[in-house]
N, C-alpha and C positions, 0 to 999 in steps of 0.2 A: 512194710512188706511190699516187694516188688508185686507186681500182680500182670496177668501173661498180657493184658492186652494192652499195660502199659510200661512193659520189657518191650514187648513187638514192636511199641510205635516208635522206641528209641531205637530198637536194633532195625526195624525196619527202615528209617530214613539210609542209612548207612548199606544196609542188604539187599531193599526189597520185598525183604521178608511178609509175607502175609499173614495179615490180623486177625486171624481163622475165626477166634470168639466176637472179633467185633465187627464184622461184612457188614455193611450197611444190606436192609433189608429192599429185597428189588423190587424195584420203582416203575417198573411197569408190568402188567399182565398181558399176557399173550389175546394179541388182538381179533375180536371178535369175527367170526364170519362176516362177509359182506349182506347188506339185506337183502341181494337178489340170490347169494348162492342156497343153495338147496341144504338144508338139517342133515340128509342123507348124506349128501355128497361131505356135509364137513364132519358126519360121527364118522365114517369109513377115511379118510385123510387122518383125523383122530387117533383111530385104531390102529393106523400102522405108521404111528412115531415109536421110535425105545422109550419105554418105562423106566422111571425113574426112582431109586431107594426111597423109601418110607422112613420118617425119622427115627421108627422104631427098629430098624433096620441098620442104621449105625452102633456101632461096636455099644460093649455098654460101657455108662456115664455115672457119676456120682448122683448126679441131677439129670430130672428127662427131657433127650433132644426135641426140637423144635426145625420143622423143614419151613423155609422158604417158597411158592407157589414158584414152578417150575417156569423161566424166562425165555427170552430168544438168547442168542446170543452168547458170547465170554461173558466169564462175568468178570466187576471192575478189578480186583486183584489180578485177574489173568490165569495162567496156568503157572503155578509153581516150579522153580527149577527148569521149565521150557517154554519160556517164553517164547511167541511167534509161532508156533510149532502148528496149532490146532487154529483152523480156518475161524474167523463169524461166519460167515452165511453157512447154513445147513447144521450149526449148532445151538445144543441148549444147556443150560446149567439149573442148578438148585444148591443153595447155602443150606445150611445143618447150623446149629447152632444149641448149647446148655447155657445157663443160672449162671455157670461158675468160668473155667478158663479150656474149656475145649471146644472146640469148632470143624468143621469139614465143609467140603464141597465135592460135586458132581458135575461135572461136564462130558456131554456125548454129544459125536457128531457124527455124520451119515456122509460118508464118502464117496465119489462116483465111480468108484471102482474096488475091489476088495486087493487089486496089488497098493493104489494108495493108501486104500486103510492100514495096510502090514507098513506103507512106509513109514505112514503116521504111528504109530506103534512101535517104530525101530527109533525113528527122532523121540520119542519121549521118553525111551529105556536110556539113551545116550544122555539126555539133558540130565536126567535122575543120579545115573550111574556118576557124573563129573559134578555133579552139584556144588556137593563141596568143597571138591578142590577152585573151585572156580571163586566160593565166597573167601575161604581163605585168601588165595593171590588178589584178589578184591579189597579187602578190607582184613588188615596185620591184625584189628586190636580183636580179631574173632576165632575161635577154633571149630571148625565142623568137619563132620564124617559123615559121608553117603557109603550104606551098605545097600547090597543086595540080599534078598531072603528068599529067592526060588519064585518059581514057577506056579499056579494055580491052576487045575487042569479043569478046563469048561472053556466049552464051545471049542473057539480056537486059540486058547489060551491067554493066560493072566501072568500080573509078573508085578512082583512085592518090592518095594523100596524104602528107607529110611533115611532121614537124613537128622543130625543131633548136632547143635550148634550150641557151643557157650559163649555168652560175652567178657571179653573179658575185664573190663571197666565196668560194666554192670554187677559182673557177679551171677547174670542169669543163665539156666540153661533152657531150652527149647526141643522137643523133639517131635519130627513131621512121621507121617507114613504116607507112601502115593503106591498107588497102583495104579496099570495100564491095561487093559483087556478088548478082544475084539470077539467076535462076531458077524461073521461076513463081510457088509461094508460100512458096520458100525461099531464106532471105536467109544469107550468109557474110560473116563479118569478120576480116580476117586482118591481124595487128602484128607489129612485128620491130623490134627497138632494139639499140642498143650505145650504148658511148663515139664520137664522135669526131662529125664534121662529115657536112654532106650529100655532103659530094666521096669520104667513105668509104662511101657505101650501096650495095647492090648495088641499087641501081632497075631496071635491065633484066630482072636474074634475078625482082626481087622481081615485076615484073611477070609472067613466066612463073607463079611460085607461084600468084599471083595467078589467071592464068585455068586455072590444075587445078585447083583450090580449087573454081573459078564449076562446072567441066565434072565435077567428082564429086557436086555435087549431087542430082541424080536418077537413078536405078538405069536 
């Protein structure tokens, strides 16, 4: 039996593709106040970061998710389907992770303005939208389709993607969900994969995640 994190690793050398169930678990924790600065001063810098999804707060799972302790940073897979797109400095992430063969992540970042944030938000709808055809002209022995699934209305909107990849020397299929959502000058990205086809995705739920994800954004 193929199994999703060791379909990923073979389709991934070839793809890129990210090993949603296997993200190594992040290696550093967000570093401590300094010892002169004030408790005060670092609960209120605390208080106004975006909040980030609860494991229990990922779509539901065969087996129950498990979060990650929230990082600086991309994390090391990157941003799926748009690479380069989303800054490091002024961003953070958190891996999701089940037992069995599904995975997700969380990346938000804080932009210095709310026209970059929409840009940022318009590059990642584009990377989403060509994903496919991109892996295809990339790599013949694969077939994928990027769909779009609408709009999510919260704050200043959210916006649904899929992408469903077969190998075809493998035999395996794979299907991702991403969304993009903003809030002022802070933008969220949220992925979730497994084995299996778009008929097995929770898109309804993932749409729910989806807009807790956009509504924990600002304190």
């Amino acid at each position: 039996m193929v199994t999703f994190r060791s379909a990923l690793a073979v389709s991934g050398a070839a793809l890129g593709l990210v090993a949603l169930a296997a993200v190594p678990s992040a290696t550093a924790a967000p570093s401590a106040p300094a010892p002169y600065a004030s408790s005060a001063a670092a609960d209120a810098a605390a208080a106004l970061r975006p909040a980030f999804l609860s494991a229990g707060q990922m779509p539901p799972s065969s087996t129950p998710w498990t979060a990650d302790p929230v990082a600086k940073g991309l994390p090391e897979t990157g941003v799926f389907c748009a690479p380069g797109v989303l800054p490091e400095h002024g961003t953070r992430h958190r891996v999701f992770r089940t037992e069995l063969d599904t995975g997700g992540v969380q990346v938000t970042t804080v932009a210095a303005t709310e026209a970059k944030a929409a840009a940022l938000v318009d590059a990642l709808r584009q990377g989403f939208l060509g994903c496919g055809e991109r892996i295809e002209r990339e790599n013949p022995g694969v077939e994928a389709g990027s769909l779009y699934h609408g709009k999510v209305e919260v704050e200043e909107g959210a916006y649904v993607y899929s992408l469903d990849t077969r190998h075809l020397e493998i035999g395996s299929t794979d299907i991702f969900l991403f969304s993009v959502g903003r809030d002022g000058r802070t933008v969220t990205y949220v992925q979730w994969g497994q084995l299996g086809d778009l008929e097995d995705a929770p898109l309804t739920d993932f749409r729910t995640t989806t807009r807790t994800a956009v509504n924990k954004l600002l304190p």
